[in-house]
C-alpha positions as a Markdown table, in Angstrom:
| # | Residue | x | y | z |
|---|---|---|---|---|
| 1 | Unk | 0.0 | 0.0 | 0.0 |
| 2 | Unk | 1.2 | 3.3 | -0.2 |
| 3 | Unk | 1.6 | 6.2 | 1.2 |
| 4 | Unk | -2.1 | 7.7 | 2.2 |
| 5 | Unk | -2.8 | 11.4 | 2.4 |
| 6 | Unk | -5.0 | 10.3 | 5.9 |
| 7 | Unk | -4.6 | 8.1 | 8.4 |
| 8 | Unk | -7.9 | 7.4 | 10.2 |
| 9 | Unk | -6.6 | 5.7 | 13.8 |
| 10 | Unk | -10.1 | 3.6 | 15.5 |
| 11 | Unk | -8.7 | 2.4 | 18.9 |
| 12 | Unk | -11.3 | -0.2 | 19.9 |
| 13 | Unk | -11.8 | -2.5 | 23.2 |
| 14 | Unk | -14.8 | -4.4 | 22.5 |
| 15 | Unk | -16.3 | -2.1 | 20.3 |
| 16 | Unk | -17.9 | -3.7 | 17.7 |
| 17 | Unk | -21.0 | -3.0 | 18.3 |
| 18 | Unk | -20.4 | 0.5 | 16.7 |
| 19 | Unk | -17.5 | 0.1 | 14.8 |
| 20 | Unk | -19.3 | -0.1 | 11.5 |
| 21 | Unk | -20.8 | 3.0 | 11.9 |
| 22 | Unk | -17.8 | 5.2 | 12.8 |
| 23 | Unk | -16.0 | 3.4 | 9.7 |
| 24 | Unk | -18.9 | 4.3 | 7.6 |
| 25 | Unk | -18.3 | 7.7 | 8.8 |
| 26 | Unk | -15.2 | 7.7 | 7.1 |
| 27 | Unk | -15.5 | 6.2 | 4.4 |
| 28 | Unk | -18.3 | 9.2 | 3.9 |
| 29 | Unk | -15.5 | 11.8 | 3.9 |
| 30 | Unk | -14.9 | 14.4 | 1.3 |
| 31 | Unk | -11.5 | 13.6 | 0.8 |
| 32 | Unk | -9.7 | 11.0 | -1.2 |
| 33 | Unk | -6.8 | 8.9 | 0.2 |
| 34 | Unk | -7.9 | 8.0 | 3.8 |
| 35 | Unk | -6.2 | 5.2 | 5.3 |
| 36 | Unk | -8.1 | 3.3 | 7.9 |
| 37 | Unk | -6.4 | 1.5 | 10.9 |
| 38 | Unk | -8.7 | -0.4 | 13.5 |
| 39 | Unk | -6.3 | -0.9 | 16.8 |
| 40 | Unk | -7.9 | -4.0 | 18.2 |
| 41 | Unk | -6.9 | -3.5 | 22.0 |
| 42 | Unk | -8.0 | -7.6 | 22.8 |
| 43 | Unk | -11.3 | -7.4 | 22.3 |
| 44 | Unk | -13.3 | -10.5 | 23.2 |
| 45 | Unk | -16.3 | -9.6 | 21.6 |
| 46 | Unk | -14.9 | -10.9 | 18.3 |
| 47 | Unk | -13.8 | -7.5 | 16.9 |
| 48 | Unk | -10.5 | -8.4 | 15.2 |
| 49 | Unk | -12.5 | -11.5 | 13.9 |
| 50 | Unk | -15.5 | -9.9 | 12.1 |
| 51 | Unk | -12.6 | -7.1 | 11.1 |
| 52 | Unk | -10.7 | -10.0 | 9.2 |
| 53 | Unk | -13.3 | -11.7 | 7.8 |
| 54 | Unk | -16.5 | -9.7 | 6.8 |
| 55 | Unk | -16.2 | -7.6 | 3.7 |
| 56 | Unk | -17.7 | -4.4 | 5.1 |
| 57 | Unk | -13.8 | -3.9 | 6.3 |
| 58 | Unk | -12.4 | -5.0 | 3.1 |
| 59 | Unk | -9.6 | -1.9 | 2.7 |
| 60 | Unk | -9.5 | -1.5 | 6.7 |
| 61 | Unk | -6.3 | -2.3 | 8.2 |
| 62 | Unk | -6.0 | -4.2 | 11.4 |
| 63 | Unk | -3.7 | -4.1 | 14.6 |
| 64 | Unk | -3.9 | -6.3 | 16.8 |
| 65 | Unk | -2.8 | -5.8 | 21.0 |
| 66 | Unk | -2.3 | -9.6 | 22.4 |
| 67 | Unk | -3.4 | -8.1 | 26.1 |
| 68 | Unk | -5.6 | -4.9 | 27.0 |
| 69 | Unk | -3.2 | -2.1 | 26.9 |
| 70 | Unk | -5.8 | 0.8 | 26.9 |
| 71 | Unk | -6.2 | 4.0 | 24.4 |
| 72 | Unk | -3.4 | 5.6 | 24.8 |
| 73 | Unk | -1.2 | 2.5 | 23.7 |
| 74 | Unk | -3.6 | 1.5 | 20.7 |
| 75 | Unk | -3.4 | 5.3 | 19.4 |
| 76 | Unk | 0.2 | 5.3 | 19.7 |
| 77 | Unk | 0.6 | 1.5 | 17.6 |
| 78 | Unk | -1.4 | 3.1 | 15.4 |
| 79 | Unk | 0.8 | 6.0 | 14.8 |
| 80 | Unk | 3.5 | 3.9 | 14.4 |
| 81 | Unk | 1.8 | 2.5 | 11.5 |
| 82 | Unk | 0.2 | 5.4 | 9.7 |
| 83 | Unk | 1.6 | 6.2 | 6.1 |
| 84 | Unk | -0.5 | 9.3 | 6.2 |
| 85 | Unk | 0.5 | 13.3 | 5.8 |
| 86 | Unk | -2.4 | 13.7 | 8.9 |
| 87 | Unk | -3.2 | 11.6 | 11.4 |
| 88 | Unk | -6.9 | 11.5 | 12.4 |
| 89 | Unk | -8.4 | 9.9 | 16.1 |
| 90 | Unk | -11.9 | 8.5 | 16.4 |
| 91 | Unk | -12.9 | 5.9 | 19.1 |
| 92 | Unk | -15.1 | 3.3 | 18.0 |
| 93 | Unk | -18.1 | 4.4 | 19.0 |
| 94 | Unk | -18.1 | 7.9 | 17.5 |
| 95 | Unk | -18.5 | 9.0 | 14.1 |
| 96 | Unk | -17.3 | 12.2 | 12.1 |
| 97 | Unk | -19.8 | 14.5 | 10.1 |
| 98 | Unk | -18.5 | 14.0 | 6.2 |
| 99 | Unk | -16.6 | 17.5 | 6.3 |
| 100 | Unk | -14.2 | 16.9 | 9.5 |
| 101 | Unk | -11.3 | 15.9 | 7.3 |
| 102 | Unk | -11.8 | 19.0 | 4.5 |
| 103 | Unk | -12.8 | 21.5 | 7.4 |
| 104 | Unk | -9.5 | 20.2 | 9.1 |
| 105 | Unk | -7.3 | 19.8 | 6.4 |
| 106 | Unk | -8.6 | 23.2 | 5.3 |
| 107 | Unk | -7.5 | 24.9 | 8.3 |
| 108 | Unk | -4.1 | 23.2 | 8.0 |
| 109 | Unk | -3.3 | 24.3 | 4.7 |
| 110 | Unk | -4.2 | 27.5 | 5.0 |
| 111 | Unk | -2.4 | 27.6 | 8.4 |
| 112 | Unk | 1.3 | 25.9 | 8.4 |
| 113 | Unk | 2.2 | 26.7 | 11.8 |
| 114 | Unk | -1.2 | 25.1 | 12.9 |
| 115 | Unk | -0.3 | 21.4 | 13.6 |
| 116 | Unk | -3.6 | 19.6 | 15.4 |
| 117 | Unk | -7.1 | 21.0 | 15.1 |
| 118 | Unk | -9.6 | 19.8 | 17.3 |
| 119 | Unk | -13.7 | 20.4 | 16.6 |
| 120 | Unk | -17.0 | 20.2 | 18.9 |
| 121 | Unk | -19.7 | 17.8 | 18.2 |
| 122 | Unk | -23.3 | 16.3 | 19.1 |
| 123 | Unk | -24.5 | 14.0 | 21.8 |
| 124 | Unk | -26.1 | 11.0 | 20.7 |
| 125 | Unk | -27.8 | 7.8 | 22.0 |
| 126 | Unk | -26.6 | 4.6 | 21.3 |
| 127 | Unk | -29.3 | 4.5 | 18.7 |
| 128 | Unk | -27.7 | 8.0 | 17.5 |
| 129 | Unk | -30.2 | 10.2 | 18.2 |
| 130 | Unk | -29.4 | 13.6 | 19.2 |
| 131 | Unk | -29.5 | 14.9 | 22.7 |
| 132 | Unk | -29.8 | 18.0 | 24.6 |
| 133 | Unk | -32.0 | 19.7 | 21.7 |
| 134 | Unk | -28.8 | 19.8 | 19.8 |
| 135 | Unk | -26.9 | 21.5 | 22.2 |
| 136 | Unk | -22.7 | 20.4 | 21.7 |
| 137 | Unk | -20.4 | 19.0 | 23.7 |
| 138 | Unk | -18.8 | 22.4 | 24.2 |
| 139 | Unk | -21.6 | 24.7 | 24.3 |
| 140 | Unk | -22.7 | 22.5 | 27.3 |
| 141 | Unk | -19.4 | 22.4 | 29.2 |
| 142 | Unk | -18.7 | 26.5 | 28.6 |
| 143 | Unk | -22.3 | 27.0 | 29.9 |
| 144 | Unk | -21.4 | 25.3 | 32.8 |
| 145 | Unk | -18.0 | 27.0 | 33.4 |
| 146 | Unk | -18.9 | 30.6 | 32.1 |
| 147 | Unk | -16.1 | 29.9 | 29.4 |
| 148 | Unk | -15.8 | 32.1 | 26.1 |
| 149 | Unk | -14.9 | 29.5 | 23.6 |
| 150 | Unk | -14.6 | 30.3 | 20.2 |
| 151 | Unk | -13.2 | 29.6 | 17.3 |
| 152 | Unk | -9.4 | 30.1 | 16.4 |
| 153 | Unk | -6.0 | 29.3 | 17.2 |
| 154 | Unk | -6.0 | 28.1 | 21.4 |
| 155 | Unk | -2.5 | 28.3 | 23.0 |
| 156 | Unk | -1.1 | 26.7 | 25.9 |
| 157 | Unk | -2.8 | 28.9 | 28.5 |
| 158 | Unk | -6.4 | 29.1 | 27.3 |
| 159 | Unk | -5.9 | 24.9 | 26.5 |
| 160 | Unk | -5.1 | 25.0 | 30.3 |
| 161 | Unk | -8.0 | 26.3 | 31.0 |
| 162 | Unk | -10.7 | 24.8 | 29.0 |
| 163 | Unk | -9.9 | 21.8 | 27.5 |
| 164 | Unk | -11.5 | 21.5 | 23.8 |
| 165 | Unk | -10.0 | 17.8 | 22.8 |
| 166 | Unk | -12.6 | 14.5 | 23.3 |
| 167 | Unk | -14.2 | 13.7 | 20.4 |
| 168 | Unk | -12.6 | 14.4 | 16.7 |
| 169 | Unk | -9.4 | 15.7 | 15.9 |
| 170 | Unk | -6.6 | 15.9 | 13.5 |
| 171 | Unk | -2.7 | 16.1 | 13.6 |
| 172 | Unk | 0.1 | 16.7 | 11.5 |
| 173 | Unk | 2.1 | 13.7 | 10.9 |
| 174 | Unk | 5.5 | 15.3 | 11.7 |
| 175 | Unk | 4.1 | 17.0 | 15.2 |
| 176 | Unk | 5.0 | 13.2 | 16.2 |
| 177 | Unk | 8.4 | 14.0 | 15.7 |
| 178 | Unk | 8.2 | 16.5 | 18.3 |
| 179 | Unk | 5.6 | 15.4 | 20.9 |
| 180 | Unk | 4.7 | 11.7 | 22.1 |
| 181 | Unk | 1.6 | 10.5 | 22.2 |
| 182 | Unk | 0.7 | 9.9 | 25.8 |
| 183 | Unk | 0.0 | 5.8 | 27.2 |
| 184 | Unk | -2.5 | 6.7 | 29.5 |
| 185 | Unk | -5.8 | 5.2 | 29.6 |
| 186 | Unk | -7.7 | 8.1 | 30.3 |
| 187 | Unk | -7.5 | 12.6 | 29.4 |
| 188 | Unk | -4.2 | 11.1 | 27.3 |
| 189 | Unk | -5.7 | 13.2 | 24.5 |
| 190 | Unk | -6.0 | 16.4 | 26.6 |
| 191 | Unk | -2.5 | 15.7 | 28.0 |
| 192 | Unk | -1.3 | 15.1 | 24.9 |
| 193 | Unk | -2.9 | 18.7 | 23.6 |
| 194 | Unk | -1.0 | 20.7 | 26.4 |
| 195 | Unk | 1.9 | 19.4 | 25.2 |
| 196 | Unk | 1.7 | 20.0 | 21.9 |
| 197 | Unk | 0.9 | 24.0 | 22.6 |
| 198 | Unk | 3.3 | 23.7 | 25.1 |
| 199 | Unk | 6.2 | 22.4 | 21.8 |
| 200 | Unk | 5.3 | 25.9 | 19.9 |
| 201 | Unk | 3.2 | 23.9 | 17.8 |
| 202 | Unk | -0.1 | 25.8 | 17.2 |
| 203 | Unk | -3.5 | 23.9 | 17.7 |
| 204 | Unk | -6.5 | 25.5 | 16.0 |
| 205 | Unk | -10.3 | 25.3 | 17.6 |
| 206 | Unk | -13.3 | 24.6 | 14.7 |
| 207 | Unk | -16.4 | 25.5 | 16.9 |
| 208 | Unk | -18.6 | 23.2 | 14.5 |
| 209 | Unk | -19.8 | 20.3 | 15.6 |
| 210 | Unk | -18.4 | 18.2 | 13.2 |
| 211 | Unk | -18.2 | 14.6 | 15.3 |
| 212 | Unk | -20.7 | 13.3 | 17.5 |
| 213 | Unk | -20.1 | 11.3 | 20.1 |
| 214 | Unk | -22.0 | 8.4 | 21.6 |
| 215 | Unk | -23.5 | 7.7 | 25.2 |
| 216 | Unk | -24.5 | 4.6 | 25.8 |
| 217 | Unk | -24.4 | 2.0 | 28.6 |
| 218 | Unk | -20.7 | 0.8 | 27.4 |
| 219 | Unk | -19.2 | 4.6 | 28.1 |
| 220 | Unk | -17.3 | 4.6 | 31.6 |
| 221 | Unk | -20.0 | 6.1 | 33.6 |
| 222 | Unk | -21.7 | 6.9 | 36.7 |
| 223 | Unk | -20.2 | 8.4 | 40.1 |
| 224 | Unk | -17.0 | 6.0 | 40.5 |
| 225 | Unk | -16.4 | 7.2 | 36.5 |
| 226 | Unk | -17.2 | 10.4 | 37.1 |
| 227 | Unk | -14.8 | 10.6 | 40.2 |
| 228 | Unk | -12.4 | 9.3 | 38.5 |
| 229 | Unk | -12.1 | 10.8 | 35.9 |
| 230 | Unk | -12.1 | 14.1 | 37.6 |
| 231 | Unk | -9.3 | 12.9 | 39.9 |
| 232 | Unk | -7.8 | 12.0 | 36.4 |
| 233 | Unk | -8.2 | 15.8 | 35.3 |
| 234 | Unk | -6.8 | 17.3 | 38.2 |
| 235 | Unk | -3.7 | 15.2 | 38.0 |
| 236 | Unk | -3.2 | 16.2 | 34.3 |
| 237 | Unk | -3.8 | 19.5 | 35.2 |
| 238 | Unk | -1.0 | 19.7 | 38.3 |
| 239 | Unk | 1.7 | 18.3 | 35.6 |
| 240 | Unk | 1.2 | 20.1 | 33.4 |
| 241 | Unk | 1.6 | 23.2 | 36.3 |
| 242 | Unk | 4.6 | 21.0 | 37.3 |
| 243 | Unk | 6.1 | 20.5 | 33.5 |
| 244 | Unk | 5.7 | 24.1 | 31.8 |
| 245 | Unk | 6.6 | 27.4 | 33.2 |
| 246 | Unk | 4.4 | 29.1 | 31.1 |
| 247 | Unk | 1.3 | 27.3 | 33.2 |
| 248 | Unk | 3.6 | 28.4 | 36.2 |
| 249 | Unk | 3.5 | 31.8 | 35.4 |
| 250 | Unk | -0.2 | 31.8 | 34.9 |
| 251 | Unk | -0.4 | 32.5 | 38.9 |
| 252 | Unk | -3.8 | 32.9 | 40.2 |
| 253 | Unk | -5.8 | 31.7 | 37.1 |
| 254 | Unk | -3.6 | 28.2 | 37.2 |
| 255 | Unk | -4.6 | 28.1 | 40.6 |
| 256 | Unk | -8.3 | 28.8 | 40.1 |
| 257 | Unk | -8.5 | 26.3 | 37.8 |
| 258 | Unk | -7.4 | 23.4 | 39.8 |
| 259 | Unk | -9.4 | 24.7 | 42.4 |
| 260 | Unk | -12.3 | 24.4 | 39.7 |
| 261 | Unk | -11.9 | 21.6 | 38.6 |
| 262 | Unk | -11.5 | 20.3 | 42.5 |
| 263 | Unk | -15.2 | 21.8 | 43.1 |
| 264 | Unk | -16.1 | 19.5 | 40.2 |
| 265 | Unk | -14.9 | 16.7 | 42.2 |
| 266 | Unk | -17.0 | 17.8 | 45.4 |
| 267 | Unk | -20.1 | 17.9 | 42.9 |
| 268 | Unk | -19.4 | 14.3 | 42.2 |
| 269 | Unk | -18.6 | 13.0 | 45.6 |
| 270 | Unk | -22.0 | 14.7 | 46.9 |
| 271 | Unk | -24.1 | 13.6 | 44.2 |
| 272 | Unk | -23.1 | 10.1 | 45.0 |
| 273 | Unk | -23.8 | 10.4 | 48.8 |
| 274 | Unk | -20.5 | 10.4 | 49.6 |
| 275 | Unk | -20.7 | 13.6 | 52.1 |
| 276 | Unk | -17.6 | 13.7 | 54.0 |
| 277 | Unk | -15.2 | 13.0 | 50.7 |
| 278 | Unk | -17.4 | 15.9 | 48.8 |
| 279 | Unk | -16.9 | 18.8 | 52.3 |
| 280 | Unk | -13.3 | 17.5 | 52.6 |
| 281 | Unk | -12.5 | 18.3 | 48.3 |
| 282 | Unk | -14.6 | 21.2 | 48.7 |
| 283 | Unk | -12.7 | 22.7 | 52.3 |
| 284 | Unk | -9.2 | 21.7 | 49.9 |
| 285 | Unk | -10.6 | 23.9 | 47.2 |
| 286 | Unk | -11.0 | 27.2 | 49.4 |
| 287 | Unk | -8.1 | 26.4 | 50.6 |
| 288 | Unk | -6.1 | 26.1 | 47.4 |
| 289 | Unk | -7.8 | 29.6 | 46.1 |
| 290 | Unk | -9.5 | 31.4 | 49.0 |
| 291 | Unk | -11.6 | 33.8 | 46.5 |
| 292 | Unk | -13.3 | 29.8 | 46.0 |
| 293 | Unk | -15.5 | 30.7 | 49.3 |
| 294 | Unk | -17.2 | 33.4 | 47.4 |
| 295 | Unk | -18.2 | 30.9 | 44.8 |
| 296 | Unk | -20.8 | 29.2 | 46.7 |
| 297 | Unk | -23.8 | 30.4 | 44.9 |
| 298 | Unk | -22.0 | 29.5 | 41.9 |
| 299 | Unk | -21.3 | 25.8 | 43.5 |
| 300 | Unk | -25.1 | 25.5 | 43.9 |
| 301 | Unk | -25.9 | 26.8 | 40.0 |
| 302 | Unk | -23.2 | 24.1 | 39.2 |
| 303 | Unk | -24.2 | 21.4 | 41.0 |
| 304 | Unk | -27.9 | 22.0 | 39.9 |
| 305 | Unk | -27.2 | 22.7 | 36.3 |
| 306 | Unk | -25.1 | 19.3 | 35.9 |
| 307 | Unk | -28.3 | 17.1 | 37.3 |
| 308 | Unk | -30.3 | 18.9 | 34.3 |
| 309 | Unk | -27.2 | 16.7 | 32.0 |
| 310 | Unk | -27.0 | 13.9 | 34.4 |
């Protein structure tokens, strides 16, 4: 095969369920030369099976983990076997709108210091219906936070704090050179998006929904998810503080943010009746920025506000 001018990368741990749809939603792309790559982190739902034999996935190529290494590790086997110019991520249960790769690509050409572009998207059920009246992933999250989003180039600070990685985006094939793909399991795509603002490379925000990204009873959720996945965010957040001086510098908003984010926490430790973990995060999160005590209306706004999502 030779060399393509995309590289689509579908990290999947028993994810077949879906899988046919987010390949579908490549293959639906306005732009020639993709090159698909299914990262088969060992399924045992018969993934890599179906993958080899049915002729849906005639063209796809497959990789194959002999244990469960998580998504971090199948994204980066997958870069190590991508051919393409750009390098595209899409987990196997989310799907891209046929102009991601030309609104991307777009972007990139136009922009050569611009090396990953990232994108909002839709909720859907696992039927993929859209949820929240149509309301993105985004629009939902700055809500919450009060954030300004929009459109445009997003350096290290402002990726600090607001993260807009999670469901579609696209990345030079050379900004690999230069940055490592993280091998965590979870936020390694956020981590991996500090780090690459944090190189000098620039990373571009497309306020379009142009991905949409499943729930359904397979996603890692409910409290314990929740929790730790927040926990998750926070430590991402404090090396990143730790690693770049440019965070460092950042003073009182760096600060703020963790405390933020450490509220967040609180919200998910009550919400699950777990009373003494949620007053102790939320006592730690005055503490860590004092003007946090003031916030306690805004607490209650928050806490309501994310049962309405719930």
């Amino acid at each position: 095969m030779g060399a393509a001018a995309v590289s689509v990368i579908i990290p999947t741990y028993n994810g077949s369920k879906y899988l046919r749809d987010s390949i579908a939603s490549v293959r639906a792309q306005n732009v020639p030369g993709i090159e698909i790559i299914v990262v088969d982190d060992a399924s045992s739902d018969g993934t890599a099976d179906a993958v080899e034999s049915d002729p849906f996935f005639s063209g796809v190529r497959l990789l194959r983990h002999p244990v469960n290494r998580g998504p971090g590790e199948s994204r980066r086997t997958g870069v190590r076997a991508a051919t393409g110019d750009y390098v595209a991520f899409l987990d196997a249960d989310d799907v891209f709108e046929p102009e991601f790769l030309e609104r991307a690509i777009g972007v990139m050409r136009h922009r050569p210091l611009v090396g990953l572009v990232c994108c909002d998207g839709l909720l859907i059920d696992a039927d993929g219906a859209v949820l929240n009246d149509g309301r993105t992933f985004n629009q939902i999250n700055a809500a919450i936070k009060r954030y300004p989003l929009q459109t445009g180039i997003r350096p290290l600070e402002q990726i600090f704090l607001f993260s807009t990685i999670g469901i579609g985006f696209l990345v030079r094939r050379e900004v690999f050179e230069r940055v490592n793909y993280p091998a965590g399991r979870r936020l390694e795509d956020y981590e991996f998006q500090l780090d690459v603002a944090a190189s000098g490379v620039q990373v571009y925000y497309l306020g379009e929904p142009l991905a949409r990204y499943r729930m359904h009873s397979g996603n890692s959720s409910g409290p314990a998810a929740n929790a730790r996945m927040t926990e998750d965010l926070i430590a991402c957040l404090e090396r990143a503080r730790d690693k770049y001086d440019r965070v460092r510098r950042m003073g009182r908003l760096a600060r703020h943010r963790i405390a933020d984010v450490r509220m967040d926490l609180a919200i998910v430790y009550l919400r699950s009746g777990r009373l003494g973990h949620g007053c102790r995060t939320l006592a730690r999160a005055i503490a860590e920025y004092p003007p946090q005590a003031l916030s306690l209306a805004q607490f209650t706004w928050r806490f309501l506000l994310r049962r309405s999502f719930a």
